[in-house]
N, C-alpha and C positions, 0 to 999 in steps of 0.2 A: 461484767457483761461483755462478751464477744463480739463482732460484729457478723453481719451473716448479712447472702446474697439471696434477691428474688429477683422474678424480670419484670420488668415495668409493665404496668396495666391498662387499664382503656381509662383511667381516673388520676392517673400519675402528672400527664401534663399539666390538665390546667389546676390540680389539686398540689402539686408540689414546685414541677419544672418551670414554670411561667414563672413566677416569683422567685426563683431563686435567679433566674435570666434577668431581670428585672430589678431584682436587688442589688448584683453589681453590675447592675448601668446599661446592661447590654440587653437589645430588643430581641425577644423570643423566636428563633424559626417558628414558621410557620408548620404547624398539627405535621399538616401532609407533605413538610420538605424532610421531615425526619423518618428513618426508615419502622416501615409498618404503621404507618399514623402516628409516631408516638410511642409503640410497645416495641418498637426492635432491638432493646438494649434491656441491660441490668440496673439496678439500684442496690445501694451497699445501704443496710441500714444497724442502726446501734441499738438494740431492744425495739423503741417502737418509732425509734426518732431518723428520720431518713438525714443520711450525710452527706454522701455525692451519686452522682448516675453517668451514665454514657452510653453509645451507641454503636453498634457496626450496620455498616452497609455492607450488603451483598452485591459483587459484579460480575460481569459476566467474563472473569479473566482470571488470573490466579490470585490476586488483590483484592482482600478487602480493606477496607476503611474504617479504623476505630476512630472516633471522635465528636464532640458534641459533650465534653466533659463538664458536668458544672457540677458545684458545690452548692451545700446549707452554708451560706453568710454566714450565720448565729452559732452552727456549730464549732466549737473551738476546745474542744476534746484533743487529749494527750495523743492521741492517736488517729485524728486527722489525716496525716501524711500518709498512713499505714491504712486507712481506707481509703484514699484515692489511688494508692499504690497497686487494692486488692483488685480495684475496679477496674484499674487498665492491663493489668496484669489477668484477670478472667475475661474479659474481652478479647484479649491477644489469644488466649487459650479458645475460646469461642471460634475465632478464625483458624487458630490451628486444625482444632475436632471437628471443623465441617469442609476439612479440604483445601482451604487455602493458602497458600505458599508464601505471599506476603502480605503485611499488616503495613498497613499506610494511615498517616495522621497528617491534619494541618494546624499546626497551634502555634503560641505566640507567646504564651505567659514561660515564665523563665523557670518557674518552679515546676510546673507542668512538664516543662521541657525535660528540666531534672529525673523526673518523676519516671517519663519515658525513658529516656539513657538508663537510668539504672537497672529497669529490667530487660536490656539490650536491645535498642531502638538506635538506631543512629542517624545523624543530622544528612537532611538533604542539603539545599541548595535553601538559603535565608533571604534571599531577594522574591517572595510571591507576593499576590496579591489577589487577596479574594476576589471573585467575579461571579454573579450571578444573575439571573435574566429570570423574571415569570415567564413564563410561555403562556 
C-alpha cells in the first residue's frame, strides 16, 4: 500500500491532530492559531491510517511558513521517514505553485531538522525563541 496525500478537513483536528499533539507531550495550538481553522495544510495517510500532517501559512510578502508538523505516535511503519519526507516536501511545493519565493520553518526536533536539509532547507540562525501573546 502506498502512501497518498489529502488536505485536512473541518474533523482532522480534534479527530486526529489534538491527540497526536498530546501524545507527545506537547499542548495543541489552538483551532484558530493554525491556518484556515485547522484545514490549511495536508495529511499524508497509509490506506486508511493517517501518519503525519503539517501546515503553511500564507503572508503577505514573498514567504510562507511551512510548519506545525506532527506525527501518529503509534505509527512506526518502514516508511515513516518517507512520509514525513512527502509532507514537507508537498508543502514546500504548495508554496512554490501559489507564488511564493521562500519557505520558512521554525523547528527543533533534530530529525525534523534532517528531514528539512535533505530536501534543501538550510539552517537559519539556532538561538530563537518562540514568542507568542493572545490578543
Amino acid at each position: 500500500m502506498e502512501l497518498n496525500i489529502r488536505p485536512l478537513n473541518e474533523s482532522d483536528y480534534d479527530a486526529i491532530l489534538s491527540g497526536w499533539w498530546t501524545d507527545w507531550g506537547w499542548e495543541p495550538p489552538q483551532k484558530d492559531f493554525l491556518p484556515d481553522d485547522g484545514k490549511g495544510g495536508i495529511i499524508v495517510m497509509k490506506g486508511d491510517v493517517p501518519v503525519c500532517a503539517g501546515f503553511v501559512y500564507a503572508t503577505n510578502s514573498k514567504v510562507a511558513w511551512v510548519d506545525w508538523i506532527v506525527s501518529n505516535k503509534e505509527y512506526r511503519g518502514e516508511d515513516r521517514k518517507e512520509a514525513i519526507s512527502l509532507l514537507v516536501d508537498t508543502l514546500t511545493d504548495i508554496c512554490k505553485t501559489t507564488g511564493y519565493k521562500y519557505s520558512y520553518a521554525l523547528i527543533k526536533h533534530q530529525s525534523l531538522i534532517e528531514t528539512y536539509e535533505k530536501i534543501g532547507y538550510i539552517k537559519g540562525d539556532n538561538y530563537t525563541s518562540e514568542m507568542i501573546k493572545a490578543l
